[in-house]
C-alpha positions as CSV (number, residue, x, y, z in Angstrom):
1,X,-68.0,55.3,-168.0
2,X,-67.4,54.2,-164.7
3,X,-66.7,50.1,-166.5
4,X,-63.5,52.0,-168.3
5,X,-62.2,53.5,-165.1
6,X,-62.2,50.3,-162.8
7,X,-60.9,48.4,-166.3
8,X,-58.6,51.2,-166.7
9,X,-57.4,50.9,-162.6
10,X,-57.0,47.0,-162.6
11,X,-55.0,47.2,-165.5
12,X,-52.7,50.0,-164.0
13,X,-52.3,47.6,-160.6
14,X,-51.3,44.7,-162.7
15,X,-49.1,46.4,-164.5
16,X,-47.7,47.5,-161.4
17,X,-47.4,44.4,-159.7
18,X,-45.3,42.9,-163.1
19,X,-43.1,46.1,-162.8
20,X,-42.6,45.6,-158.9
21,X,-41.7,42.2,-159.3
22,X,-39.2,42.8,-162.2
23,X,-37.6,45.8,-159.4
24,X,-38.7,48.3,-161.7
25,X,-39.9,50.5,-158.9
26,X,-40.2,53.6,-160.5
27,X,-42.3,52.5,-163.5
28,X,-44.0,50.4,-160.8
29,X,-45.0,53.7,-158.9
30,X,-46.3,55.5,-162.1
31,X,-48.5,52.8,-162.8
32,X,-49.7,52.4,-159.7
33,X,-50.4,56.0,-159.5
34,X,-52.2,55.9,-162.9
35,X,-54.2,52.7,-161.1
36,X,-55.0,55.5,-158.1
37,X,-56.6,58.2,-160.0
38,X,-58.1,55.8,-162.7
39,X,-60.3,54.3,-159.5
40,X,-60.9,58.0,-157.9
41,X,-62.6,58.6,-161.7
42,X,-65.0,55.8,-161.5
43,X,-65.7,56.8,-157.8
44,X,-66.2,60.1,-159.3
45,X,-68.5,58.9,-162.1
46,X,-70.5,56.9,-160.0
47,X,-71.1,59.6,-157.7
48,X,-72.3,61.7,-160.7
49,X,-74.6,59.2,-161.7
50,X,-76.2,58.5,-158.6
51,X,-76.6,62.2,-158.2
52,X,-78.1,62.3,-161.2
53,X,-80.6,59.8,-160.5
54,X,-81.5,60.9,-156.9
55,X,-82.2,64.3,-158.8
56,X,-84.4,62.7,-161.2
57,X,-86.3,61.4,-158.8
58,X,-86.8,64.1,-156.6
59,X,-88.2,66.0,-159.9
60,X,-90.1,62.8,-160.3
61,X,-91.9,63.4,-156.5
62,X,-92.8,67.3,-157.2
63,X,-94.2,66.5,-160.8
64,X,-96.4,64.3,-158.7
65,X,-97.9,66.6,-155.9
């Protein structure tokens, strides 16, 4: 899931950049936003993963004693 996010983000910040550079600022803003919180989602889902695995592996460790 995280892939889709950063995909999703660098599309949003290209997008941006073609609507800056036309002086479309206000599209350029939205999709630049978009870009913003697409990239805090694969943060997000990273974090979530590597939470799950440090808690699988903890489990992992007390299984073992």
């Amino acid at each position: 899931m995280k892939t889709v996010w950063l995909i999703a983000a660098a599309v949003s910040g290209v997008v941006a950049l073609y609507y800056a550079f036309r002086g479309n600022y206000e599209n350029a803003f939205v999709a630049a936003a978009l870009g913003g919180v697409a990239w805090i989602l694969s943060y997000r889902a990273q974090l979530k993963q590597k939470l799950k695995d440090d808690d699988e592996e903890e489990t992992a460790d007390i299984d073992d004693d």
